[in-house]
C-alpha positions in Angstrom: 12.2 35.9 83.3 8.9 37.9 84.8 7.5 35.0 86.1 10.9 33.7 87.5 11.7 37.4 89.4 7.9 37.1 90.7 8.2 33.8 91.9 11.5 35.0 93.6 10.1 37.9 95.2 7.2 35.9 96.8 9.3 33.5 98.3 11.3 36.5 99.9 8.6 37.7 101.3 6.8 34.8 102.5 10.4 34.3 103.8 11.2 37.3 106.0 7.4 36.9 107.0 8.5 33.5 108.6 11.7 34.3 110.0 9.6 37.4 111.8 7.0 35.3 113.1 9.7 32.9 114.5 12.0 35.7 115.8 8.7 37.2 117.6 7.7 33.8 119.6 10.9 33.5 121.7 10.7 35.0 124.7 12.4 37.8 125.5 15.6 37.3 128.2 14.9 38.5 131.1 17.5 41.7 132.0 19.3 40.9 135.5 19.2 43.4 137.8 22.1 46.2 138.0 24.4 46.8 140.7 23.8 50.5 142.2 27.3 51.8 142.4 27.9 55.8 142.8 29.9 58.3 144.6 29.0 59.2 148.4 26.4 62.0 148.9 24.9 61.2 145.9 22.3 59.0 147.8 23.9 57.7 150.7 25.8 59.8 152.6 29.4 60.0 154.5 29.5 62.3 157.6 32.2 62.9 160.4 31.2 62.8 164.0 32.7 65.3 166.9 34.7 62.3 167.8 36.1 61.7 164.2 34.0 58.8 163.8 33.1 57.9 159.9 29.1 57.6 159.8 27.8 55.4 156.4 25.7 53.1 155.6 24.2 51.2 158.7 22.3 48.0 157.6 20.0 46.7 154.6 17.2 44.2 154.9 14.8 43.1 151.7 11.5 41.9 151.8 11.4 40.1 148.5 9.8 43.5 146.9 12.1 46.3 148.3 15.2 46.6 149.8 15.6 49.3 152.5 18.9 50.6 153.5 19.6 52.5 156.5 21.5 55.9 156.0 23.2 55.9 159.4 25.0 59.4 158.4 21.6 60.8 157.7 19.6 59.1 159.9 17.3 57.5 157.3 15.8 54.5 155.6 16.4 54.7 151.3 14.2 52.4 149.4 15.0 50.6 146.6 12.9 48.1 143.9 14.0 44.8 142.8 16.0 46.6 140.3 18.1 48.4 142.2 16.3 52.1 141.6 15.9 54.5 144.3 12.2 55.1 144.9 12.0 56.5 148.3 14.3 58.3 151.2 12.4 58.4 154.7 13.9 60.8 157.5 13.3 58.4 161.0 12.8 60.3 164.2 15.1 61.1 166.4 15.2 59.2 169.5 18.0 61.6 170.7 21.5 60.3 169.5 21.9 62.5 166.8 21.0 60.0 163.9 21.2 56.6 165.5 18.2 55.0 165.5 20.1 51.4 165.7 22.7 48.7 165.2 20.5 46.8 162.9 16.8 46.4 161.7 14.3 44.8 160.0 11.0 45.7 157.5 7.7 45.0 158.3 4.2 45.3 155.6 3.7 48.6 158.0 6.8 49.9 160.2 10.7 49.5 160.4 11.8 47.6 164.0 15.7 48.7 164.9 18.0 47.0 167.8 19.1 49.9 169.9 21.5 47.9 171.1 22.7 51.1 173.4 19.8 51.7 175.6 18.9 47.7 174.8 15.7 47.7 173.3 13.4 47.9 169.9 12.6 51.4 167.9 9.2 51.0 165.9 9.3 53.3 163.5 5.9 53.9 160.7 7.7 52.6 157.4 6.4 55.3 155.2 6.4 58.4 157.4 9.5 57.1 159.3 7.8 58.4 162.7 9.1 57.1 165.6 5.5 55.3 167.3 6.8 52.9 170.1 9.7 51.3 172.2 10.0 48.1 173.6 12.6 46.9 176.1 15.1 43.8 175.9 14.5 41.5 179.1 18.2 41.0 180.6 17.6 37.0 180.1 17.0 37.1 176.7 20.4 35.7 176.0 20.3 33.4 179.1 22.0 30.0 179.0 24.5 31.4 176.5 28.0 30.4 177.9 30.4 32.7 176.0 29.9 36.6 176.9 30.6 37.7 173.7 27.9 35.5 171.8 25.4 37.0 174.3 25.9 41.2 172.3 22.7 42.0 171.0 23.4 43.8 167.6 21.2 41.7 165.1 17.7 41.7 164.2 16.2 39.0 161.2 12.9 38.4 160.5 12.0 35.1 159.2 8.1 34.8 157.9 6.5 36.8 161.1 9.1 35.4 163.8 11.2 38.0 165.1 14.8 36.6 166.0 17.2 38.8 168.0 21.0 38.1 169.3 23.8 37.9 166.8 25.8 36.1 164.4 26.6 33.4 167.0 23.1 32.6 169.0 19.0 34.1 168.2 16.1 33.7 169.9 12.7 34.2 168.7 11.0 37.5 170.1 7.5 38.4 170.7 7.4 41.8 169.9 3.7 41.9 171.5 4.4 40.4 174.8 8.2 42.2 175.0 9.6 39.1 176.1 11.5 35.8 174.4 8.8 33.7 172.1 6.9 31.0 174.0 7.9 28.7 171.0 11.5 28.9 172.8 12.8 28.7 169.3 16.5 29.7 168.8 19.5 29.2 166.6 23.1 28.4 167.7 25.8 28.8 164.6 27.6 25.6 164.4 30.9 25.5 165.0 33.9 28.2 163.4 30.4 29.2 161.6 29.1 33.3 161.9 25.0 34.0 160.9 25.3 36.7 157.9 21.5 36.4 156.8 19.2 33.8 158.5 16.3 32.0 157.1 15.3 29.0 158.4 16.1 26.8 155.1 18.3 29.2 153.1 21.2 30.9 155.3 23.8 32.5 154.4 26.8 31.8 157.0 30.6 32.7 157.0 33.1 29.9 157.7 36.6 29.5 156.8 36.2 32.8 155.3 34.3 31.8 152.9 30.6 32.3 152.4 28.4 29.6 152.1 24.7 29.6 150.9 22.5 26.9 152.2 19.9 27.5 149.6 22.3 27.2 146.7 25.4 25.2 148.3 27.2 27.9 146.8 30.1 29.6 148.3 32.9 32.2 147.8 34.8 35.0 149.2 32.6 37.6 150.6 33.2 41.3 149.1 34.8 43.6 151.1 34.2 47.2 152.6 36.5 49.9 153.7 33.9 51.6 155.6 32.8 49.0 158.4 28.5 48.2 158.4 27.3 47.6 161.9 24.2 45.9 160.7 23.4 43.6 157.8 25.6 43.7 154.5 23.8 41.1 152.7 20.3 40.4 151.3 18.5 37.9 148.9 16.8 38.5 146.1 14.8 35.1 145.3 18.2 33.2 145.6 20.6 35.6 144.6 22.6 37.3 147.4 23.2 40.8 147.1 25.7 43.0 149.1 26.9 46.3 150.3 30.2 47.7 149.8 30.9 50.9 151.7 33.7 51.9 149.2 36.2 54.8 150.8 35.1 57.2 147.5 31.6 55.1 146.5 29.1 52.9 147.6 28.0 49.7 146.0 25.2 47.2 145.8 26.0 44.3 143.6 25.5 40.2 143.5 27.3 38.1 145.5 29.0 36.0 142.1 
């Protein structure tokens, strides 16, 4: 009986042993990202102009490590990591409209570029002091050649690799920020037809037709998520190739995959 209990109590051992060693060479899964989701002037901020305007969230842009979101209602950008964490708020400037500093903007490796679409031209802003360093006007033929007047509005910004394309979710043109004036490449993107630009890349858009969005990368589509409080700049923003977007919720504000 000794023997036969011994013999049983090694091979539990030697079993459990085993069935750890297995259990600890498979990988662990890798956690997805969490939506941000919490009440207004927690983080982002609601505010209430003279004119009874409702001021929120006023773009978001990514650049594959952060995502920066523009707090129109207190006039700054907050940062975020790939998992959705706040790391960073940074107060921009004024350039003397109250908290404006644009419709729309982009991130660069050293500064934040906004379309002030009212006084038509770029704010350069330092991306981690959120000082206001330049401004750079919009040539009045940068849309030229564009038929319809509306598809001639500047109120987007996208930057794809280092090219710099301006107009909106009809027609861009690449800019040369250096020069001030439309790229010498004459490169430029016309949305096809029934078709609006939501995020451009040159391979992997995300555009909105028959109400339905419809990634390029992916050849996904669906119904994009709605927002009670209107965003004048972008909503979306991809993370590898999931698309992410901002819901400006009347009581809280979102950040969540597109599914």
């Amino acid at each position: 009986m000794k023997k036969i209990l011994i013999l049983s109590l090694v091979l539990c051992v030697a079993t459990s042993c085993s069935s750890g060693e297995k259990k600890a060479s498979v990988p662990a899964q890798q956690k997805k990202p969490p939506a941000l989701h919490e009440p207004w002037n927690t983080t982002f901020h609601l505010r209430e102009t003279e004119n009874g305007e409702i001021l929120s969230i006023g773009a978001v842009c990514s650049d594959g490590r952060n995502i920066f979101v523009y707090d129109l209602a207190q006039g700054a950008v907050v940062v975020l990591d790939t998992t959705l964490t706040v790391t960073a708020t940074i107060p921009l400037t004024s350039i003397g409209r109250n908290t404006y500093a644009g419709d729309d903007f982009i991130a660069t490796d050293s500064t934040f570029i906004f379309l002030n679409a009212i006084d038509r031209r770029l704010e350069i802003f330092d991306r981690f002091s959120g000082k206001h360093l330049r401004k750079i006007g919009l040539p009045a033929d940068l849309m030229s050649g564009v038929k319809k007047r509306s598809h001639r509005i500047l109120n987007r910004i996208f930057l794809d690799g280092k090219t710099v394309m301006i107009g909106n979710e009809h027609h861009l043109v690449a800019f040369d920020t250096r020069l001030g004036k439309r790229s010498a490449t004459g490169t430029s993107v016309t949305a096809g037809e029934n078709e609006r630009v939501l995020l451009y890349k040159r391979d992997a858009s995300i555009v909105m037709k028959d109400f339905l969005l419809k990634n390029r990368a992916t050849g996904l589509s669906g119904p994009p998520p709605e927002t009670h409080f209107p965003v004048t700049g972008k909503r979306f923003f991809a993370q590898g190739t999931r698309l992410y977007a901002v819901e400006a919720g009347k009581d809280s504000v979102r950040i969540a995959e597109v599914k």
